[in-house]
C-alpha positions in Angstrom: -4.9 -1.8 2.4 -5.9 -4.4 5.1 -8.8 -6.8 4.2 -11.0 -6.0 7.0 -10.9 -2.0 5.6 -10.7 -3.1 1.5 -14.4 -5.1 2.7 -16.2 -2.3 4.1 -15.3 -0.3 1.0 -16.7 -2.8 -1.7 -19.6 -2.6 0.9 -20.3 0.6 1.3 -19.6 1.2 -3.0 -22.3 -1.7 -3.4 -24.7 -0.6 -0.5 -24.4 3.6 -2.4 -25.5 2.0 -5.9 -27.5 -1.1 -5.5 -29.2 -0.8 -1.5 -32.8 -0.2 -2.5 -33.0 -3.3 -5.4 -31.1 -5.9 -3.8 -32.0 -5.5 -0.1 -30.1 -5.8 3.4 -27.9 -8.5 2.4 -26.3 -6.0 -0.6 -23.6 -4.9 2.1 -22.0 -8.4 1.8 -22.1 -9.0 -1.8 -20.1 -6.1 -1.8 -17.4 -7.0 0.6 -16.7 -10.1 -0.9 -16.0 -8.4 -3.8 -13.8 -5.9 -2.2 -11.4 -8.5 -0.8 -11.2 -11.0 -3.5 -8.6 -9.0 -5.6 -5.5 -10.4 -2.5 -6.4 -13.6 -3.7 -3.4 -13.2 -5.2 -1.4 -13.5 -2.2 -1.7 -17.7 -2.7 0.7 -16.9 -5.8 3.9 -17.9 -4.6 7.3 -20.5 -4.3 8.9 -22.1 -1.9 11.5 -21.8 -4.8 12.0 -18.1 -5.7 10.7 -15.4 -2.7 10.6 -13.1 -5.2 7.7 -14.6 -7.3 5.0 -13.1 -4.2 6.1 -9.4 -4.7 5.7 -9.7 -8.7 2.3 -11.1 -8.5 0.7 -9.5 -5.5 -1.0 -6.3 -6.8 -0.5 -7.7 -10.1 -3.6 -8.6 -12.9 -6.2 -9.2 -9.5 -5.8 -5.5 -9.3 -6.1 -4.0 -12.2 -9.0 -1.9 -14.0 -9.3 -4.1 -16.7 -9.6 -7.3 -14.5 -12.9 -5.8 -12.7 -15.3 -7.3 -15.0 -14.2 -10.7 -14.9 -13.3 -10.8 -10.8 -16.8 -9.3 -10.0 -18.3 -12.6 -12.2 -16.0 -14.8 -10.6 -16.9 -13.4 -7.0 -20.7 -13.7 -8.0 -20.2 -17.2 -9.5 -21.8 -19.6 -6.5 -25.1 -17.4 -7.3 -25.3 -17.4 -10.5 -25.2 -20.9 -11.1 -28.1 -20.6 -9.1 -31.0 -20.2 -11.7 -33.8 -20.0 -9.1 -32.6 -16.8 -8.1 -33.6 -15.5 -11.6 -33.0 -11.6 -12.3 -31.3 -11.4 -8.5 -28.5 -13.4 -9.9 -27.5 -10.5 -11.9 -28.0 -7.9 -8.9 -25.3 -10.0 -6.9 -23.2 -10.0 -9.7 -23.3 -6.1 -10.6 -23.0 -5.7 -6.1 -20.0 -8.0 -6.6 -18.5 -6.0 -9.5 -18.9 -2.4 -8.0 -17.2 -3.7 -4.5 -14.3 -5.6 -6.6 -13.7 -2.3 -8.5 -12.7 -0.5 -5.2 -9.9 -2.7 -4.2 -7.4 -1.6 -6.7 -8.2 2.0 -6.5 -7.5 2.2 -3.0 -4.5 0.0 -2.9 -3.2 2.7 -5.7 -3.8 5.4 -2.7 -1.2 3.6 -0.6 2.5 3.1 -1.4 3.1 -0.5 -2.0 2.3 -0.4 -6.1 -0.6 -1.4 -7.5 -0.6 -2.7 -11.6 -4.1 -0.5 -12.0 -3.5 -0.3 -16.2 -2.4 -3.7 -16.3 -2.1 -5.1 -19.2 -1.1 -1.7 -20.9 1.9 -2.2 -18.4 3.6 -3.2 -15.1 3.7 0.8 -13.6 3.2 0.2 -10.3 1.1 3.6 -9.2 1.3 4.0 -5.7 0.0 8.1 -4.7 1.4 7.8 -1.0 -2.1 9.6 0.7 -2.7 6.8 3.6 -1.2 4.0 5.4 -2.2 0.4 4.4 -4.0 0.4 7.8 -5.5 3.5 8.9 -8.5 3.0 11.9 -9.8 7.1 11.0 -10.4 6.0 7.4 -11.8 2.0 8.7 -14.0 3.7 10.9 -15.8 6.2 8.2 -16.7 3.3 6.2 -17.8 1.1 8.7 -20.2 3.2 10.3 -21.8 3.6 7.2 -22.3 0.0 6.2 -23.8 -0.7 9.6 -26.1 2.4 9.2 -27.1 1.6 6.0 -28.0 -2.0 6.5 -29.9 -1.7 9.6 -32.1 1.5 7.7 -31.7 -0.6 4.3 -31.2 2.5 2.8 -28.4 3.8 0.6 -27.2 7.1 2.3 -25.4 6.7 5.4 -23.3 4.5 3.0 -23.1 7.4 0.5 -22.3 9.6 3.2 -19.2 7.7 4.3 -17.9 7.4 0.7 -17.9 10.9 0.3 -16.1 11.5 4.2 -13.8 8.7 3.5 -12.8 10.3 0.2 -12.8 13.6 1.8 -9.9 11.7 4.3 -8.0 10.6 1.5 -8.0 14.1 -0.3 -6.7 15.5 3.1 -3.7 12.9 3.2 -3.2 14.0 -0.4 -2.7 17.4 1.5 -0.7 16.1 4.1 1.8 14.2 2.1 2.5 18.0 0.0 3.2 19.4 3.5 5.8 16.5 4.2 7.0 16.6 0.9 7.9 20.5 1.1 9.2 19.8 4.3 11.8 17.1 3.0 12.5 20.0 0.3 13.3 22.1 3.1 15.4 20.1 4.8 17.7 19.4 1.8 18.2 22.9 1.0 19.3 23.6 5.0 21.7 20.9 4.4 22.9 21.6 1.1 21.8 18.8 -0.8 20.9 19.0 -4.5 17.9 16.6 -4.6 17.6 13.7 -7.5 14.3 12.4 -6.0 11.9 13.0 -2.9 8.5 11.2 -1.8 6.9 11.0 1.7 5.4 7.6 2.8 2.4 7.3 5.0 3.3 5.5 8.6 0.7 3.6 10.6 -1.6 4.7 12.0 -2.9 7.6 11.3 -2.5 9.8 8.0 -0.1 12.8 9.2 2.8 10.8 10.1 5.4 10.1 7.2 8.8 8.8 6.2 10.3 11.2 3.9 13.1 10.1 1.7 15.2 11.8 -1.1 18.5 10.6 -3.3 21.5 13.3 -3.0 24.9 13.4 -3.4 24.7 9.3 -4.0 22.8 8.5 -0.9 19.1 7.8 0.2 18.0 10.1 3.3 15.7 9.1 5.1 13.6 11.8 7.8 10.6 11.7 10.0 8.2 14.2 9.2 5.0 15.3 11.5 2.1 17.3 9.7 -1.2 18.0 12.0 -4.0 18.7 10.9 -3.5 21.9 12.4 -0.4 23.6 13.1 3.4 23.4 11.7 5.0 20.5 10.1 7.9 19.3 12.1 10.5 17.3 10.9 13.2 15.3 12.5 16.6 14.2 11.7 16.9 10.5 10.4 19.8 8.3 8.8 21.1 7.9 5.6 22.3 4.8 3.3 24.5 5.0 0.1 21.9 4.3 -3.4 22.4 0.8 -4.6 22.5 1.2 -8.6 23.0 -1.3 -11.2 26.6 -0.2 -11.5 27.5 -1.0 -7.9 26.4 -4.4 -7.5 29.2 -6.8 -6.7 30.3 -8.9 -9.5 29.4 -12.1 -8.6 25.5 -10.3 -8.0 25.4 -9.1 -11.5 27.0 -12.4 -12.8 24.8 -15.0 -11.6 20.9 -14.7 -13.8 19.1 -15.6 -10.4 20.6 -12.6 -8.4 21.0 -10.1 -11.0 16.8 -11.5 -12.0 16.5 -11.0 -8.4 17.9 -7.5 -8.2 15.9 -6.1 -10.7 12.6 -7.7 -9.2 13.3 -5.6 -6.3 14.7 -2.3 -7.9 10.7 -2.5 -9.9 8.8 -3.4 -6.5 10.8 -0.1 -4.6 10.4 2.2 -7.3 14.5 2.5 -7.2 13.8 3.4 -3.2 17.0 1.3 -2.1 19.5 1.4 -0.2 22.7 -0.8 0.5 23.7 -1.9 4.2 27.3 -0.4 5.0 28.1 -4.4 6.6 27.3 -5.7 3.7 26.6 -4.6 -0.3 25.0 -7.9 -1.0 22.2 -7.0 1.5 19.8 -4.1 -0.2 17.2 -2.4 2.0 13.5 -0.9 0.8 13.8 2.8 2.2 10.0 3.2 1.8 8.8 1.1 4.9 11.0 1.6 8.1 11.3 -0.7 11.7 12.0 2.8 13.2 11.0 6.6 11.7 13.6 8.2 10.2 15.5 5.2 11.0 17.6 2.8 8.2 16.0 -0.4 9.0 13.6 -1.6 7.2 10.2 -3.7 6.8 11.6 -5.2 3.6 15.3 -6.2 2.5 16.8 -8.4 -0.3 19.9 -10.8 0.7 22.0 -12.0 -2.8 24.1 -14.7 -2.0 25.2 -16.2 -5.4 27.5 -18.7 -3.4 23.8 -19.9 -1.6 21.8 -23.3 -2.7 18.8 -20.8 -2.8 20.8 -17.2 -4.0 17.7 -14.7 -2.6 16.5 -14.0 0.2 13.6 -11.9 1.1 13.7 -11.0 4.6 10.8 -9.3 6.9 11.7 -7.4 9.6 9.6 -7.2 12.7 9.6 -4.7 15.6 9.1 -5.1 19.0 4.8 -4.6 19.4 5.5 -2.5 22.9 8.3 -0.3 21.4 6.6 0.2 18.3 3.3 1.1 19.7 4.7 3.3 22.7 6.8 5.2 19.7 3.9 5.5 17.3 1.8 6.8 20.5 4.9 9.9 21.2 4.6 10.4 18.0 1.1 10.8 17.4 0.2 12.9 20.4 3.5 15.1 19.7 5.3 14.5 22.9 9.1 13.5 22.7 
């Protein structure tokens, strides 16, 4: 998720265990450790675009890294040997907030390497949005609770509220899941795969998506907390496989490299533009609900100086927001 909401989590964690031995000051010890783990963003080449998607929520975020990150995080104090026994308080705060990151990243639908180095899985469980102010909020109001008391519970509290959120998306992406089911059968379609993808802001929007009949479907699916699930009709793009690469794509090492890169990072989620086959399109994160164009999209240009592109796409702030607002309060 975001930084701001991956720091109040490692504070709140540290705050619930370690609030009433290492004092007021626990709550940042924590955070520190809950960011750290997207250090991993500075991993990157001008060279080869693709070198950021293979190593962000790589080794920073798995289980078996959280020993050594919370050390590294605690490292400034425990060089410090005046701080005696403390040192080791900061660096077990620093540990239990660094252990939080990956766990909730795995909640989102990016991919996170959590059993790193066992293998590269990327296990993303689609429950929330990688912002998500409802789920922010729980946790914050707990931190600040906590620290001004300088006592563990309102922190406690929030982790079990803000686990009690993520449960209820767990709901809420079932709901959107049968609904996608639903709407395959109404239009015939013999399903390969399905998955519903969390949409900012809030945690009963989604993108649903399933593979039929050769293509990659892509609905917008609505699921209150209470009441009906609605969906709505969205577009559709034919599956880019292995087999239907052009032949210059498959024959060039940095492409075809390229290709496969991306066909990990989507979980097989993509899609080829109808303009042009060279130009593959993530079908998890969309500019539009429902809609075909997406957040993330691969160029192969084996005739290019560079050969890969990895483009970001960015919608309009005022459209997006006035569409996300219809959306959330239902109206068309």
């Amino acid at each position: 998720m975001d930084p701001f909401t991956q720091g109040v989590l490692g504070a709140a964690a540290a705050q619930a265990v370690l609030a009433r031995r290492l004092g007021r000051h626990t709550w940042l010890y924590g955070a520190l450790g809950g960011m750290a783990a997207d250090l991993d963003v500075l991993i990157r080449s001008s060279a080869d675009p693709m070198v950021a998607i293979t190593w962000h929520r790589h080794f920073t975020h798995s289980l078996a890294f959280v020993p050594i990150g919370g050390l590294l995080c605690a490292l400034p104090w425990l060089l410090r040997r005046r701080l005696g026994a403390k040192r080791w308080l900061i660096a077990a705060a620093t540990t239990v907030g660094y252990a939080t990151h990956g766990l909730l990243d795995a909640f989102t639908s990016y991919g996170t390497q959590l059993w790193w180095p066992l293998t590269r899985t990327r296990v993303a469980w689609d429950f929330v949005a990688i912002i998500d102010p409802i789920y922010t909020l729980l946790l914050l109001a707990g931190v600040v609770v906590s620290s001004r008391r300088k006592s563990p519970r309102p922190a406690l509290a929030a982790l079990i509220a803000s686990s009690a959120y993520l449960a209820l998306g767990g709901v809420l992406h079932a709901r959107a899941v049968a609904a996608a089911r639903g709407l395959a059968r109404d239009r015939g379609h013999v399903l390969a795969r399905v998955e519903a993808f969390p949409e900012l802001p809030v945690n009963f929007l989604w993108r649903t998506v399933y593979r039929a009949n050769g293509r990659v479907f892509v609905d917008a699916a609505r699921t209150p907390w209470f009441g009906a699930t609605t969906i709505r009709n969205g577009g559709s793009l034919a599956i880019a496989e292995a087999n239907t690469l052009p032949p210059d794509v498959a024959a060039d090492p940095r492409t075809h490299a390229a290709w496969e890169t991306f066909l990990w990072f989507t979980d097989g989620w993509i899609g080829v533009d109808p303009a042009d086959p060279r130009h593959l399109v993530d079908m998890r994160y969309g500019l539009v609900s429902g809609g075909t164009e997406s957040l993330w999209s691969l160029e192969l240009r084996p005739a290019d100086a560079v050969g890969v592109r990895l483009l970001q796409g960015r919608p309009q702030a005022s459209e997006f927001l006035e569409m996300r607002w219809h959306e959330i309060v239902g109206s068309p």
